[in-house]
C-alpha positions as CSV (number, residue, x, y, z in Angstrom):
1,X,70.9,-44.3,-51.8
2,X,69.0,-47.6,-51.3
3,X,71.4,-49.2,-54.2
4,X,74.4,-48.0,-52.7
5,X,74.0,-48.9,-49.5
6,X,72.3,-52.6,-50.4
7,X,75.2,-53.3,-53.0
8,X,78.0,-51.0,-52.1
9,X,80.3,-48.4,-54.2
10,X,82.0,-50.9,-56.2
11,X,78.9,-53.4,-56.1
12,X,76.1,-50.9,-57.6
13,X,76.0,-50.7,-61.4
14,X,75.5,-47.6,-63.7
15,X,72.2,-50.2,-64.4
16,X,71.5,-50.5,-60.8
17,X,71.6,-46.9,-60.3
18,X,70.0,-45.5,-63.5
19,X,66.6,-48.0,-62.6
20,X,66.5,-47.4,-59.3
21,X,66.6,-43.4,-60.4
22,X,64.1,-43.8,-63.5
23,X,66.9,-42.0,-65.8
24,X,68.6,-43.2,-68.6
25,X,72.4,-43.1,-68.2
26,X,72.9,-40.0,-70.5
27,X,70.9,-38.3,-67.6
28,X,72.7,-39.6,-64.9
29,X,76.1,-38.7,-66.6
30,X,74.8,-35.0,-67.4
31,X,73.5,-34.8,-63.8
32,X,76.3,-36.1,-61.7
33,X,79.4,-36.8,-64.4
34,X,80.0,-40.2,-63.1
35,X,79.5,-42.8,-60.5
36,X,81.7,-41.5,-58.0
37,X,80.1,-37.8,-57.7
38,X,76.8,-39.4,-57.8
39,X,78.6,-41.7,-54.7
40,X,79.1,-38.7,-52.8
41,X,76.5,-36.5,-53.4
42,X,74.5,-39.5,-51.7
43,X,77.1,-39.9,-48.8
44,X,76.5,-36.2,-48.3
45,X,72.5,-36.3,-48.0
46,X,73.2,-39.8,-45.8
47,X,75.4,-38.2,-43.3
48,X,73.1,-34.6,-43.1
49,X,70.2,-36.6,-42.8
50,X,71.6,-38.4,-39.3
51,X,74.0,-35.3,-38.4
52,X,71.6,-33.9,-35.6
53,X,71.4,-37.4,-33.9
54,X,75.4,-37.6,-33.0
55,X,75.6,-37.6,-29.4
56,X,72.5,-35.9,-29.1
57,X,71.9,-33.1,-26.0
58,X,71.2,-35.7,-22.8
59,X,72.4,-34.0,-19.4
60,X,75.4,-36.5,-19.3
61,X,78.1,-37.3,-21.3
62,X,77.5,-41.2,-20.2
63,X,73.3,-40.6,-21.4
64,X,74.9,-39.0,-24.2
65,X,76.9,-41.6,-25.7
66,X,74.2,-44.2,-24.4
67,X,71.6,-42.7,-25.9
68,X,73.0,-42.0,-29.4
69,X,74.2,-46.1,-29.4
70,X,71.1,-46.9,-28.5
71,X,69.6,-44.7,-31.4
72,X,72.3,-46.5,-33.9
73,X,70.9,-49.7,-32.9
74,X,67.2,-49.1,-33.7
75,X,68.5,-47.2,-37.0
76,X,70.6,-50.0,-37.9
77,X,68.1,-52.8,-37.5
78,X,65.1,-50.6,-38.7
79,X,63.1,-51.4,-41.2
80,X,62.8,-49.6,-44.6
81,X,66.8,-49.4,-45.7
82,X,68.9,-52.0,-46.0
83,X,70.5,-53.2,-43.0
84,X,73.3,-51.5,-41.5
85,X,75.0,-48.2,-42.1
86,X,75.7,-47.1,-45.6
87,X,78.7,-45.0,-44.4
88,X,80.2,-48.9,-42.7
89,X,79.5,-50.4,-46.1
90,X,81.1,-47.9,-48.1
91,X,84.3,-47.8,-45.7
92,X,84.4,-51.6,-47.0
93,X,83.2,-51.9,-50.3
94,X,85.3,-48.6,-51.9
95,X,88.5,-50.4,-51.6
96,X,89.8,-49.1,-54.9
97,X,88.1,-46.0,-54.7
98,X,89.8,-43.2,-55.9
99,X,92.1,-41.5,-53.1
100,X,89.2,-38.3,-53.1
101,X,86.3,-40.7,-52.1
102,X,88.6,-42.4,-49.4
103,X,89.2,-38.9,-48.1
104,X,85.6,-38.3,-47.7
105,X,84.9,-41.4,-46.3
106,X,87.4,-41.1,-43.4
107,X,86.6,-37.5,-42.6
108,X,82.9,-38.3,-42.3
109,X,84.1,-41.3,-39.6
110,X,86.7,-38.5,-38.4
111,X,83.9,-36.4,-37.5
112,X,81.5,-39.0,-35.5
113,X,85.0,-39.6,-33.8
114,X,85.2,-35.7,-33.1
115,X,81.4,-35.0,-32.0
116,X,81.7,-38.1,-29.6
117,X,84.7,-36.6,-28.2
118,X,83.6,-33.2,-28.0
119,X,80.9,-34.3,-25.5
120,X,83.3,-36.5,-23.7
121,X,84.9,-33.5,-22.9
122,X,81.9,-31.5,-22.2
123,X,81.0,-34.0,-19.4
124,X,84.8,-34.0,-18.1
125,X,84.4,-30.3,-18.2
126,X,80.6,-30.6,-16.7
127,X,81.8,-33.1,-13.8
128,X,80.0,-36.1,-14.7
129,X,83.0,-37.8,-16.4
130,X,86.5,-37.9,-14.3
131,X,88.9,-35.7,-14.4
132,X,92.2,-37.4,-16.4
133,X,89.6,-39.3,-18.5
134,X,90.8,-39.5,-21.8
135,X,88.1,-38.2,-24.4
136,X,90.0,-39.6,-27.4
137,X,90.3,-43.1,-26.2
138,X,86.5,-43.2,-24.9
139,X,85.7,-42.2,-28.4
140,X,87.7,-44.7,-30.4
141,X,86.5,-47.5,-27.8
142,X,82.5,-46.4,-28.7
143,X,82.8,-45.5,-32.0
144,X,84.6,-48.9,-32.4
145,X,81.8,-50.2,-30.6
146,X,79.6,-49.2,-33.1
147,X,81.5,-49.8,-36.2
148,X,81.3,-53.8,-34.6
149,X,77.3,-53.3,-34.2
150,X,76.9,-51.5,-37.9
151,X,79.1,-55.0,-39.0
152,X,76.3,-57.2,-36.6
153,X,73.4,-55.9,-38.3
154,X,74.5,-56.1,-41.9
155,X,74.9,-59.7,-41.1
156,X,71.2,-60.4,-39.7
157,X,72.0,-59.1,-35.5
158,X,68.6,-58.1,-34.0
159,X,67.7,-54.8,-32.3
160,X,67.9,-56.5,-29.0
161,X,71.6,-58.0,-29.4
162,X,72.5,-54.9,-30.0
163,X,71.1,-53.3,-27.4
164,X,72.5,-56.1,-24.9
165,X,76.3,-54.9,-26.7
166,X,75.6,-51.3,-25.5
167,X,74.2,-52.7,-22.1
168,X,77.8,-54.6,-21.9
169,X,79.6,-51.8,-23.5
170,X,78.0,-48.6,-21.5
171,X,79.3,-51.2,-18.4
172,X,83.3,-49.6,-19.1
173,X,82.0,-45.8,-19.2
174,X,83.6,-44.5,-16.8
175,X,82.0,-42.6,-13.7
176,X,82.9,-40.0,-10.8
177,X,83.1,-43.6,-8.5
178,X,85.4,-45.2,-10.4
């Protein structure tokens, strides 16, 4: 995963992979049949491993969404992994991917889309979002939001700018005044 995500799809060598694995290449081959399953095997175990922190349970929609950008922002910036989100640098370097990995790449950003949504909704539903709010654009604006902060932190952005662009960005929610 580390490899992957430090040097992208197209970036990570059977070399790369097979020493960062302690295999040699016959292995990797017998194991996963080629670069692309071994690809998305790791994209699967990257997006279970975060799947429980999308929009996580807050009693508002707006806490919600804040909270889970907020959680994106220490993950991003954490130390440990590379910087960034592997998903964000796969969606850029897996330009010639084969049309079955660019499938799986947009349904795994389709669903982040979909769970930020879904608890749009649930707080329009709830009464702590406006009635005639609409869920999909709120969840294209944050989810762009964070595709912009995932793009700041792969190129050095600290913890705290980020958090100052969900301060700025948490600013347009909307609310039951509005």
């Amino acid at each position: 995963m580390q490899v992957f995500w430090e040097k992208g799809f197209e970036g990570a060598s059977i070399s790369d992979l097979t020493s960062a694995m302690n295999v040699n290449p016959p292995s990797l081959y017998a194991a996963f049949g080629d670069k692309e399953t071994l690809f998305l095997a790791t994209i699967e175990h990257y997006a279970k491993s975060r799947s429980d922190q999308m929009c996580p349970e807050q009693k508002t929609a707006r806490e919600a969404v804040e909270t889970y950008l907020r959680f994106k922002a220490d993950i991003l910036t954490g130390a440990g992994h590379p910087r960034g989100c592997l998903l964000m640098v796969a969606f850029f370097t897996a330009t010639s991917a084969s049309p079955k990995l660019q499938a799986v790449l947009a349904t795994k950003r389709t669903e982040a889309r979909e769970n930020m949504k879904e608890r749009i909704k649930r707080g329009i539903k709830d009464g702590d979002v406006p009635v005639g709010t609409d869920a999909s654009e709120l969840a294209d604006f944050y989810t762009t939001i964070l595709g912009g902060m995932a793009q700041q932190a792969r190129d050095g952005a600290t913890t705290r700018t980020l958090h100052a662009v969900v301060d700025r960005a948490m600013t347009l929610f909307p609310s039951k005044s509005n």
